[in-house]
C-alpha positions in Angstrom: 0.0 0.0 0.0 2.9 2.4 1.1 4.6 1.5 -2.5 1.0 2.7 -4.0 1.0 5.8 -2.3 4.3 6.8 -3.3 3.9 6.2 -6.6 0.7 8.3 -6.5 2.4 11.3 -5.1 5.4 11.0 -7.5 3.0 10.9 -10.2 1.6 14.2 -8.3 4.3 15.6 -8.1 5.5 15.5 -12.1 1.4 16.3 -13.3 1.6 19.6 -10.3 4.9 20.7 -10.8 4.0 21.9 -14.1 0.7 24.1 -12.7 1.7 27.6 -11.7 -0.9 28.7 -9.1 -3.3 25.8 -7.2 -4.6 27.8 -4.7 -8.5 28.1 -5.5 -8.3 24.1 -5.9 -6.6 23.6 -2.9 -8.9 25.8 -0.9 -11.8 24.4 -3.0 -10.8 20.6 -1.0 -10.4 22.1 2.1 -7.2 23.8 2.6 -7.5 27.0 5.0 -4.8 29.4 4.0 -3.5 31.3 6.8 -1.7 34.9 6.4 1.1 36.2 5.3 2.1 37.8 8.6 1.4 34.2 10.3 4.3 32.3 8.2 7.2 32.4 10.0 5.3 31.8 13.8 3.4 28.6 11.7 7.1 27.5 10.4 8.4 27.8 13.7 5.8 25.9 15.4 5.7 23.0 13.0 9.8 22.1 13.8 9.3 22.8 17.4 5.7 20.1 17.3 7.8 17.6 15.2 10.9 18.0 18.0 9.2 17.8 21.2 6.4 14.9 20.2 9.1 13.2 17.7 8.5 9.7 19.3 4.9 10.2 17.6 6.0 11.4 14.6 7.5 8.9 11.5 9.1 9.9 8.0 6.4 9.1 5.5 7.9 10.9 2.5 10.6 12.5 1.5 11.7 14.2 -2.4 13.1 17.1 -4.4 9.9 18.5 -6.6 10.4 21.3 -9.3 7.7 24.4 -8.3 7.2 26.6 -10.4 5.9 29.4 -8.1 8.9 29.0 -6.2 10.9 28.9 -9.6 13.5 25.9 -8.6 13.5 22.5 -6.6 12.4 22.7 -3.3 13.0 19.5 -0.8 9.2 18.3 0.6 9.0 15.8 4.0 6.0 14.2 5.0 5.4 13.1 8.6 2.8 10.9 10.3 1.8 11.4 13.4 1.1 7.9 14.8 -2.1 8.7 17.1 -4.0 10.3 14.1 -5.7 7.4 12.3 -4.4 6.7 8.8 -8.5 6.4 7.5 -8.6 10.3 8.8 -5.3 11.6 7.6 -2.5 10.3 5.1 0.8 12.6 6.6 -0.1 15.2 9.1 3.0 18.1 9.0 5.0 18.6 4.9 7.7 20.6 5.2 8.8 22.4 2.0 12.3 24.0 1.9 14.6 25.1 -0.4 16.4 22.5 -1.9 19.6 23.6 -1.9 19.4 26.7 1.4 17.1 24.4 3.4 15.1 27.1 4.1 11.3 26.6 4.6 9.3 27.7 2.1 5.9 26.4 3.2 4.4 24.0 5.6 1.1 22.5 5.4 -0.9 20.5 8.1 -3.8 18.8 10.0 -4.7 20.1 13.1 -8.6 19.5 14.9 -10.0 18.1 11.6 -9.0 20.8 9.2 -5.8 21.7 6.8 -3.5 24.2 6.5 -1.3 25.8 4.6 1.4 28.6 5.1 4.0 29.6 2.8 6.3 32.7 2.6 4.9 35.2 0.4 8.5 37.3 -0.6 9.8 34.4 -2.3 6.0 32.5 -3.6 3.1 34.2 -4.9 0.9 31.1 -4.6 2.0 27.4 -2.5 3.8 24.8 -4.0 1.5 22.7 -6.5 1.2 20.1 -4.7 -2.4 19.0 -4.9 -3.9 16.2 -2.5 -3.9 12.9 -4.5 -6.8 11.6 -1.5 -9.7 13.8 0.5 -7.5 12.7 3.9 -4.2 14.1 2.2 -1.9 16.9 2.4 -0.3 16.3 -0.9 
């Protein structure tokens, strides 16, 4: 099943890549999109949750993907957090850097039943195009 979804989101990820703004879709699924201003706190807080409840957290996914917003490759990371059932949520934190700076770019998440997404603005006009290959993904 894992080998599935990876070849889902690779397939994603090639189909996506090419798109240069998804944000209406992605809000049309679900995704709430949080400000501008709130980027850096969300960025912030997503390293911090993976550190301090890391013994809940596994690696799901991990790849370089070409986005076109952000004009070069940027590094994505997929985590599971182990207490939220798979049937709710496929990956529950992404990470997307820089693939070369490792700087965070965007981070996208479920929290209390509902998505999010936060990206830095200055360097992105719209997030990475990345659309959810299931209802209960992130990606």
């Amino acid at each position: 099943m894992k080998f599935i979804t990876i070849l889902a989101a690779i397939f994603s990820f090639n189909i996506m890549a090419k798109s240069p703004c998804i944000d209406r879709e992605l809000k049309s699924v679900g995704f709430e999109f949080r400000k501008a201003s709130k980027f850096l706190k969300d960025a912030k807080d997503m390293k911090t949750w993976l550190e301090i409840d890391k013994t809940n957290f596994v690696d799901d996914m991990s790849s370089p993907v070409w986005s076109a917003p952000y004009g070069q490759y940027v590094f994505v990371e997929s985590f599971d957090h182990l207490q939220t059932s798979q049937m709710e949520m496929f990956g529950d934190v992404l990470i997307i850097s820089d693939h070369f700076t490792k700087e965070v770019v965007e981070v996208r998440w479920y929290e209390n039943g509902q998505k999010y997404i936060s990206f830095n603005r200055r360097v992105q006009a719209c997030a990475t195009p990345l659309f959810p290959y299931a209802d209960n993904a992130l990606f």
